[in-house]
C-alpha positions in Angstrom: 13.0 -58.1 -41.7 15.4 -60.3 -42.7 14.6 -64.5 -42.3 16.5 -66.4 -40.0 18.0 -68.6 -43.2 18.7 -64.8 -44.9 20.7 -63.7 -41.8 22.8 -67.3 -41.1 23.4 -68.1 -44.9 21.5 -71.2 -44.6 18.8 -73.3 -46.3 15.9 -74.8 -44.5 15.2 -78.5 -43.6 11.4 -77.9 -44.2 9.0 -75.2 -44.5 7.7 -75.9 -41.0 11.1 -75.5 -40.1 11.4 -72.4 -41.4 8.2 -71.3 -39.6 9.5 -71.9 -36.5 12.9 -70.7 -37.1 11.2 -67.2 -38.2 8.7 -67.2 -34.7 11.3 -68.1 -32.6 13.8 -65.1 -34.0 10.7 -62.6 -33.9 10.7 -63.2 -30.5 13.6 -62.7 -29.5 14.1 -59.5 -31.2 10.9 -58.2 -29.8 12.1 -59.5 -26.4 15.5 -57.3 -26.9 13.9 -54.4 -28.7 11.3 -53.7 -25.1 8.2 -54.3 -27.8 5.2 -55.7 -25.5 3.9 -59.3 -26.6 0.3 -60.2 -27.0 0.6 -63.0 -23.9 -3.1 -63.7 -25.2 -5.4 -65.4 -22.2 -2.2 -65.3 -19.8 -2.1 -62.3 -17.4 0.7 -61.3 -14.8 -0.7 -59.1 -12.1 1.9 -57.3 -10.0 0.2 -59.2 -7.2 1.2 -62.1 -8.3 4.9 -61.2 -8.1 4.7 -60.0 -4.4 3.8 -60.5 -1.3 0.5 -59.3 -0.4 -0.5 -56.3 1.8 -1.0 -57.2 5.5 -4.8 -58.2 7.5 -6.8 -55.3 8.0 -6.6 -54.0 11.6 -10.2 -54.5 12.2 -10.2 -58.1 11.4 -6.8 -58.9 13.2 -8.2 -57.6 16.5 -11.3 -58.9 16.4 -9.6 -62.6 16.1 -11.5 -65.0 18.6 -9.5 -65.7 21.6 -9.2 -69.5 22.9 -8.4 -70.6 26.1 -6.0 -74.0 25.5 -7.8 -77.0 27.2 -6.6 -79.8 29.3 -6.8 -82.4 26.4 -5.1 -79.9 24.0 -2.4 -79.7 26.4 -1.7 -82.9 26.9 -1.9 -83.9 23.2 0.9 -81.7 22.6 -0.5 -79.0 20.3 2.0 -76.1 19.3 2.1 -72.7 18.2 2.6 -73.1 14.6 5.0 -70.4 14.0 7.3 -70.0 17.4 7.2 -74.3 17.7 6.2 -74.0 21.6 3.8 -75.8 23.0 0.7 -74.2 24.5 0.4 -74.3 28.1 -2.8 -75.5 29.4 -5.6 -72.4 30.3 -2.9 -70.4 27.8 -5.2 -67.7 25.9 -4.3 -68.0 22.4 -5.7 -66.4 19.0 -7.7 -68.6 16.4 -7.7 -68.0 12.5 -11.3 -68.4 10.8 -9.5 -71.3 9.9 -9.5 -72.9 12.8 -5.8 -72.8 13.4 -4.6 -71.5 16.6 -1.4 -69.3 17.2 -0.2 -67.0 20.1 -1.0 -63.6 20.1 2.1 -62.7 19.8 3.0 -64.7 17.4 0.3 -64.1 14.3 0.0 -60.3 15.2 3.0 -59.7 13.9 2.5 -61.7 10.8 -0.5 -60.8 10.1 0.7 -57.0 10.0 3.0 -58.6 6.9 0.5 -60.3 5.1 -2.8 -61.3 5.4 -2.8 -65.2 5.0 -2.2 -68.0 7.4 1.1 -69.3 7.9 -0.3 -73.0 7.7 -3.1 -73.2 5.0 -3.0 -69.7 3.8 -6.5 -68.7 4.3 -6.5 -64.7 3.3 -8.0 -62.3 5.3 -9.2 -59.2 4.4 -7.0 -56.6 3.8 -7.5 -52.4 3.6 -6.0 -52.0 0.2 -8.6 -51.9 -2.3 -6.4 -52.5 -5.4 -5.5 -56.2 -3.5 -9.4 -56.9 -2.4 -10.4 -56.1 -6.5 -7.2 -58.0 -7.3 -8.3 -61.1 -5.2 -11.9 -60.8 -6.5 -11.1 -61.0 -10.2 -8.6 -63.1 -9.2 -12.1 -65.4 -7.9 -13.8 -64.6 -10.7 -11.9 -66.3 -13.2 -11.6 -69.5 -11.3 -14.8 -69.8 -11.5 -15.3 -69.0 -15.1 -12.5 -71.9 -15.6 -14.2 -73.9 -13.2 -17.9 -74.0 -15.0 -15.9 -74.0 -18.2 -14.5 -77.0 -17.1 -18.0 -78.8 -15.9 -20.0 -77.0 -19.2 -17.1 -79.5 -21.2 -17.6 -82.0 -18.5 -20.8 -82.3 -19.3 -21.0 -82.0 -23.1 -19.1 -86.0 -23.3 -21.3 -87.8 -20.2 
């Protein structure tokens, strides 16, 4: 393979220079050429480039039901997706989050995907390659995250 200096007829400022002048056209002819790249540490799930699967049907139907009171009522509270307030003694459905919703407002989301609209909590899902997704996914944060105290704690 030919240098970057060989291929433009040119001389180099410095041998650093040079260095990253070579890298850089490596690169890019492995990026034309289809060749895969080491990416090292850095991983792309297909997850993580889509939306994911919807709530299982189990968990969306077993969501608590609230009955709206008098003092929610009057404070204004709203349905988060549709903007309408709730009516007092309305039955709506609450997220294990806490937030509320109508029924017929986070049913149909939730058969899209399986987080809330406001905080996006996940649910559970039926598709096992998402749940083993989401658990490495869990995993690794918490690797960084006692890396990050085990470093903490080597300069206190």
């Amino acid at each position: 393979m030919a240098s970057y200096f060989d291929e433009h007829d040119c001389e180099p400022t410095n041998p650093e220079e040079q260095y990253r002048q070579n890298a850089l056209l490596e690169l890019a002819r492995s990026l034309m050429q289809g060749m895969d790249i080491d990416l090292g540490p850095f991983e792309v799930s297909d997850w993580d480039q889509r939306l994911p699967p919807p709530a299982a049907r189990a968990v969306t139907q077993n969501l608590p039901t609230v009955v709206i009171t008098p003092e929610q009522a009057d404070k204004g509270l709203k349905c988060p997706v549709c903007l309408l307030e709730f009516e007092e003694q309305e039955t709506v459905r609450k997220m294990p989050c806490e937030h509320l919703f109508h029924s017929s407002c986070i049913l149909p989301w939730l058969g899209k995907t399986n987080s809330c609209p406001l905080c996006r909590l996940e649910l559970p899902t039926d598709n096992k390659e998402y749940e083993e997704f989401r658990k490495d996914k869990e995993r690794r944060k918490q690797k960084e995250h006692r890396l990050e105290n085990l470093h903490g704690a080597m300069y206190t």
